[in-house]
C-alpha positions as CSV (number, residue, x, y, z in Angstrom):
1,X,65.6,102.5,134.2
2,X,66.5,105.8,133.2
3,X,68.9,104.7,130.2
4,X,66.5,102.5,129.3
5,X,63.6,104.9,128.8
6,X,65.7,107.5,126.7
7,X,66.9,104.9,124.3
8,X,63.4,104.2,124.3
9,X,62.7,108.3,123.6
10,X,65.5,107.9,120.9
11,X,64.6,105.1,118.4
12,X,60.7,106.7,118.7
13,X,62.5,110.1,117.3
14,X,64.0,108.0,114.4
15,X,60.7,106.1,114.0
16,X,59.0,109.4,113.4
17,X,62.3,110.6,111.0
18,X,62.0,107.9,109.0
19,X,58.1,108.4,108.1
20,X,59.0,112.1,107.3
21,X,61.3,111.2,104.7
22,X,60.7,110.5,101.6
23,X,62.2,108.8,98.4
24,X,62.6,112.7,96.8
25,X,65.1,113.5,100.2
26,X,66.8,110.3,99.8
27,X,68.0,111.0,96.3
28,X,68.6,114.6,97.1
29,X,71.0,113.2,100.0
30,X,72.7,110.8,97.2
31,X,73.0,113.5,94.7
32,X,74.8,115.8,97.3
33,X,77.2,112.8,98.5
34,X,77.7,112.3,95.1
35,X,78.3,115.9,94.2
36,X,81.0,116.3,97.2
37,X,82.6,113.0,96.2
38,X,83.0,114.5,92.2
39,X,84.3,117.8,93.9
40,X,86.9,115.8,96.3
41,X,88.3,114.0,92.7
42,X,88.5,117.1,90.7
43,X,90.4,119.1,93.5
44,X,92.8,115.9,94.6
45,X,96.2,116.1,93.8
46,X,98.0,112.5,92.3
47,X,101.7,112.5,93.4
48,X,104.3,111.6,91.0
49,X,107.8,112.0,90.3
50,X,109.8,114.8,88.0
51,X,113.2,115.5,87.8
52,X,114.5,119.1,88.6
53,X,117.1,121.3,87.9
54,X,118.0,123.8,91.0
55,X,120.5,126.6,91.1
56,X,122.2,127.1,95.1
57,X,121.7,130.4,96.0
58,X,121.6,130.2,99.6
59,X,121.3,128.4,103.3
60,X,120.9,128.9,106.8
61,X,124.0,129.6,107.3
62,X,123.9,133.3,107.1
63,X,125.0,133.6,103.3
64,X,121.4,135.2,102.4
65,X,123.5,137.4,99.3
66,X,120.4,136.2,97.1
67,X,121.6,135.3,93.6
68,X,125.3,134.4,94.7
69,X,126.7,131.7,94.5
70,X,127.4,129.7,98.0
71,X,130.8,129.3,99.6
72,X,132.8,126.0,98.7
73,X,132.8,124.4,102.0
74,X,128.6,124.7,101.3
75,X,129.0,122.9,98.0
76,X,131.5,120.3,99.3
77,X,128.8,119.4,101.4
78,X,126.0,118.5,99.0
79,X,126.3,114.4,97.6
80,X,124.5,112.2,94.9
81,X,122.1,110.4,96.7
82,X,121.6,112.7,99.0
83,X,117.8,112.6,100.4
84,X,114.3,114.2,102.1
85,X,112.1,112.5,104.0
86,X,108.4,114.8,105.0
87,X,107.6,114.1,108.8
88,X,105.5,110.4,108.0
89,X,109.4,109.3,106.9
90,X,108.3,109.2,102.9
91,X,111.0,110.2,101.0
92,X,110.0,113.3,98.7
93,X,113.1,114.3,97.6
94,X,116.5,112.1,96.2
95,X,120.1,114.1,94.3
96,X,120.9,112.2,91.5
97,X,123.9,114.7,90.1
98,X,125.5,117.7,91.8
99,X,127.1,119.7,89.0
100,X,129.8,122.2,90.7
101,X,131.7,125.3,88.8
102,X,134.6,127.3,89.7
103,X,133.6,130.6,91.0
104,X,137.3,132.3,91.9
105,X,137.6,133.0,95.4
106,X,136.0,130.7,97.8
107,X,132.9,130.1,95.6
108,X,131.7,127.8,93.7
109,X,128.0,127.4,91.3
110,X,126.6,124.9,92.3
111,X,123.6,122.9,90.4
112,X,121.5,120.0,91.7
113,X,119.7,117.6,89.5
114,X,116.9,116.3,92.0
115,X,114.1,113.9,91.7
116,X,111.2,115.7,93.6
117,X,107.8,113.9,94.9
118,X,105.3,116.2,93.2
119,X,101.6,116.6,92.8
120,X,99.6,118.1,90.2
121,X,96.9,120.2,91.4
122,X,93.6,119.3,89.3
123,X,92.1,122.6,89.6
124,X,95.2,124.4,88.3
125,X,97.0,121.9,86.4
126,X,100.0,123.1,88.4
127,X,103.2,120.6,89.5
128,X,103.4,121.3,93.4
129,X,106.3,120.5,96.0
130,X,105.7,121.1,99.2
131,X,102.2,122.4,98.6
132,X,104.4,125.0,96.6
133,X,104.1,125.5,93.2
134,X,107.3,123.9,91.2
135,X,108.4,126.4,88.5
136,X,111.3,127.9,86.6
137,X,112.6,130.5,88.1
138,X,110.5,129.6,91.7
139,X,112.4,129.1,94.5
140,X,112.4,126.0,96.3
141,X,113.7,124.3,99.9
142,X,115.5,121.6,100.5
143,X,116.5,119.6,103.9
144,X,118.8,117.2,102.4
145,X,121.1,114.8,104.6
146,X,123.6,117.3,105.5
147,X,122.5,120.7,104.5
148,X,119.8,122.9,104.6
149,X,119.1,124.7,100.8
150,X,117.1,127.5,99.1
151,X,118.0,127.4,95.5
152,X,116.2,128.7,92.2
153,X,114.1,125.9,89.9
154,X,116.3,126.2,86.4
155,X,114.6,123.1,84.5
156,X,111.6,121.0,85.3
157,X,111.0,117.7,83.2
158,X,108.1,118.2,81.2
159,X,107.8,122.1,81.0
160,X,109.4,123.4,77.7
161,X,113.1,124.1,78.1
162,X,114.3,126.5,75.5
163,X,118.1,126.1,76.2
164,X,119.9,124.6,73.4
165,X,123.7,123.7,73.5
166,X,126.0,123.9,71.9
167,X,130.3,124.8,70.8
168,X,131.7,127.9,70.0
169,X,135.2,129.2,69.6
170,X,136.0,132.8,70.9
171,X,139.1,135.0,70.7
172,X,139.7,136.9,73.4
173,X,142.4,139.2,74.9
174,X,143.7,139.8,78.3
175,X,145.5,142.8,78.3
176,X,148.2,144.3,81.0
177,X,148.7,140.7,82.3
178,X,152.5,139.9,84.6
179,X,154.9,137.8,82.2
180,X,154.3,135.1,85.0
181,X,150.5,135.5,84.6
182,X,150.9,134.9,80.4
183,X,153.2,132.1,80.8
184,X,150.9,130.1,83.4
185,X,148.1,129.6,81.0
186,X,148.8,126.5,78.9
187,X,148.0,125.5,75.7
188,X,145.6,122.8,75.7
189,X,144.5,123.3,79.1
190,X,140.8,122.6,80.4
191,X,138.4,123.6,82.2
192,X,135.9,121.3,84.2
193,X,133.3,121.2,85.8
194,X,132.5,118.6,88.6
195,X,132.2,115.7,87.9
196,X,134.4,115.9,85.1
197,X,132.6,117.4,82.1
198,X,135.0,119.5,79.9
199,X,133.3,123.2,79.3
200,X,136.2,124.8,77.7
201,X,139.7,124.0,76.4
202,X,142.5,127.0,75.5
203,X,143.7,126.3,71.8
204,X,146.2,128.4,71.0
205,X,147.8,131.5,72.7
206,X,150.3,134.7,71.6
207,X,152.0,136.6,74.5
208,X,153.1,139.9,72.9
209,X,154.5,143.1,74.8
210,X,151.5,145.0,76.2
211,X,150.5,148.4,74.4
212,X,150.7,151.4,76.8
213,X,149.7,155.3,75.5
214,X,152.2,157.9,76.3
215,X,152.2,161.9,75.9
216,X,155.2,163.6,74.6
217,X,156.1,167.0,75.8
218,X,154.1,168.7,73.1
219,X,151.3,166.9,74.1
220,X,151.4,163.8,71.4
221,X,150.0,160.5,72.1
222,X,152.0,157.8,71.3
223,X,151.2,153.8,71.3
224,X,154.4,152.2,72.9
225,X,155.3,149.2,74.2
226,X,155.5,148.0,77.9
227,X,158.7,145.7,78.7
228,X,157.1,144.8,82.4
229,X,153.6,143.9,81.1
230,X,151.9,141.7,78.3
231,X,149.0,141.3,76.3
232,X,148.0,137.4,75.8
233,X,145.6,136.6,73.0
234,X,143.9,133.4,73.1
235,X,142.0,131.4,71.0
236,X,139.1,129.2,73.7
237,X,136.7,126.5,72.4
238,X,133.5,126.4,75.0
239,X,130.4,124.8,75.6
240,X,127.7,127.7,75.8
241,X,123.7,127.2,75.8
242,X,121.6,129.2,73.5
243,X,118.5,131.2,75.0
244,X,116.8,134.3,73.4
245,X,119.2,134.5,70.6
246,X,121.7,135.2,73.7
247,X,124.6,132.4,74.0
248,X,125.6,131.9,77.9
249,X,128.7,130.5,79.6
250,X,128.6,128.8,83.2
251,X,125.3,129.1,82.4
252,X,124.5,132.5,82.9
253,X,127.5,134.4,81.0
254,X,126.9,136.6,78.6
255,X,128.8,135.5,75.5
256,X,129.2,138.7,73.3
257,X,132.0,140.7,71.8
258,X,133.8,142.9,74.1
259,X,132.4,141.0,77.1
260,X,134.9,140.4,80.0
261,X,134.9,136.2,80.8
262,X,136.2,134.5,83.7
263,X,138.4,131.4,83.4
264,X,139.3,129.3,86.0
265,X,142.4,126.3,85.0
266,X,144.3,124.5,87.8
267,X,146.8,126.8,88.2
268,X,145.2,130.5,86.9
269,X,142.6,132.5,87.5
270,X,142.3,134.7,84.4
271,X,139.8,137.6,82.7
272,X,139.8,138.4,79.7
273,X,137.5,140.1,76.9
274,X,136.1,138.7,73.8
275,X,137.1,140.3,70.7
276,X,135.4,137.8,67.8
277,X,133.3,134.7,67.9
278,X,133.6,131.9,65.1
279,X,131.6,128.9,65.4
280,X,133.2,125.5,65.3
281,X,134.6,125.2,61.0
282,X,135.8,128.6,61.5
283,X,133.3,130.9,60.4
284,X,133.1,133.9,61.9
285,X,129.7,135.0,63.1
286,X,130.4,138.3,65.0
């Protein structure tokens, strides 16, 4: 009886509701839905797919040296096809190449080319992962399937990428090296990246007795020879990018005269300093 009687009260209140309003309110109301629903398209973010370039600088796993690169047992551990899935199970992240260089030591640079579920913020025209925005030189996290990542954004598809490649030739010297040391480098030995890619090849080499400085007893100073040591000259073809007028090696080498460079063959580790650059016909250009 009682339910009865205030469903009863109820549809007399919307009786009275609906006599108060008027075909002005109604198209206010539709004009406001409308309004919201114009709002909620403008500010909606469309997901697509971009591929990105990201630099490994660090992980869980208590290497936080920001910048470095990680330790090879880190980089051994990232895969093509390698995947994220967000908590619903969508996948929103997939490696489609891990590129890998030689560090020395126990590192290694390591580069993944990912294909990253994005969305483009309407409002500020902005790519976003992760509700992050997805820039060069951003930073960006990664749970793939067997590592946890934080690397550095180096190339996203569609933004402007000002790198351009290309082959040089240098001349460089590695002075005070061990006989052992001069003889280990070989002519026509490469180096590689993984998986594969050659980056630079030695072309020709000179292993000459190193030059020491010595002081007489009246104080002279004389350029000598040094029987235990020698200086190794060697001509180097490499693949370098092109930024800035600035030409890079392992992609973030400075390539200039009297610039110490680190090689890494098979079977040497080796250092030495550009003295002239030529460019592939022989032309020297600094």
């Amino acid at each position: 009886m009682t339910f009865s009687k205030s469903k009863q009260i109820f549809w007399q209140k919307i009786g009275r509701l609906r006599k108060k309003i008027g075909v002005f309110e109604i198209l206010i109301g539709f004009l406001i839905l409308i309004g919201l629903g114009w709002v909620m398209l403008k500010t909606r973010s469309k997901e697509n797919w971009v591929k990105a370039e990201v630099r490994v600088v660090s992980t869980s796993t208590g290497w936080t040296y920001a910048g470095n690169a990680p330790p090879y047992w880190v980089g051994e551990s990232f895969r093509d096809e390698d995947q994220e899935f967000d908590s619903s199970g969508k996948l929103i992240a997939e490696v489609l190449n891990v590129k890998k260089l030689e560090l020395g030591g126990e590192s290694k640079d390591v580069y993944l080319t990912c294909n990253l579920r994005v969305s483009k913020n309407r409002k500020t025209g902005k790519l976003e992962f992760k509700h992050k925005p997805l820039e060069i030189g951003g930073s960006v996290q990664l749970h793939l399937s067997n590592s946890y990542v934080y690397g550095l954004v180096t190339f996203v598809e569609g933004l402007k990428d000002e790198r351009k490649e290309k082959e040089l030739i240098i001349e460089a010297i590695w002075m005070n090296a061990f006989p052992c040391q001069a003889e280990a480098i070989p002519i026509g030995g490469k180096i590689e990246n993984e998986p594969g890619e050659v980056i630079a090849e030695i072309l020709d080499k000179k292993i000459e007795l190193a030059e020491i400085a010595v002081t007489t007893d009246r104080g002279e100073v004389l350029a000598r020879k040094n029987p235990t040591k020698r200086d190794v000259t060697l001509k180097i073809k490499m693949k370098v990018k092109e930024q800035g007028g600035v030409w890079y090696f392992y992609e973030h080498k400075k390539v200039k005269v009297g610039e110490g460079i680190s090689l890494y063959l098979p079977g040497i580790d080796f250092h030495p300093m550009i003295k002239e650059i030529f460019d592939l016909e022989g032309n020297k250009l600094y």
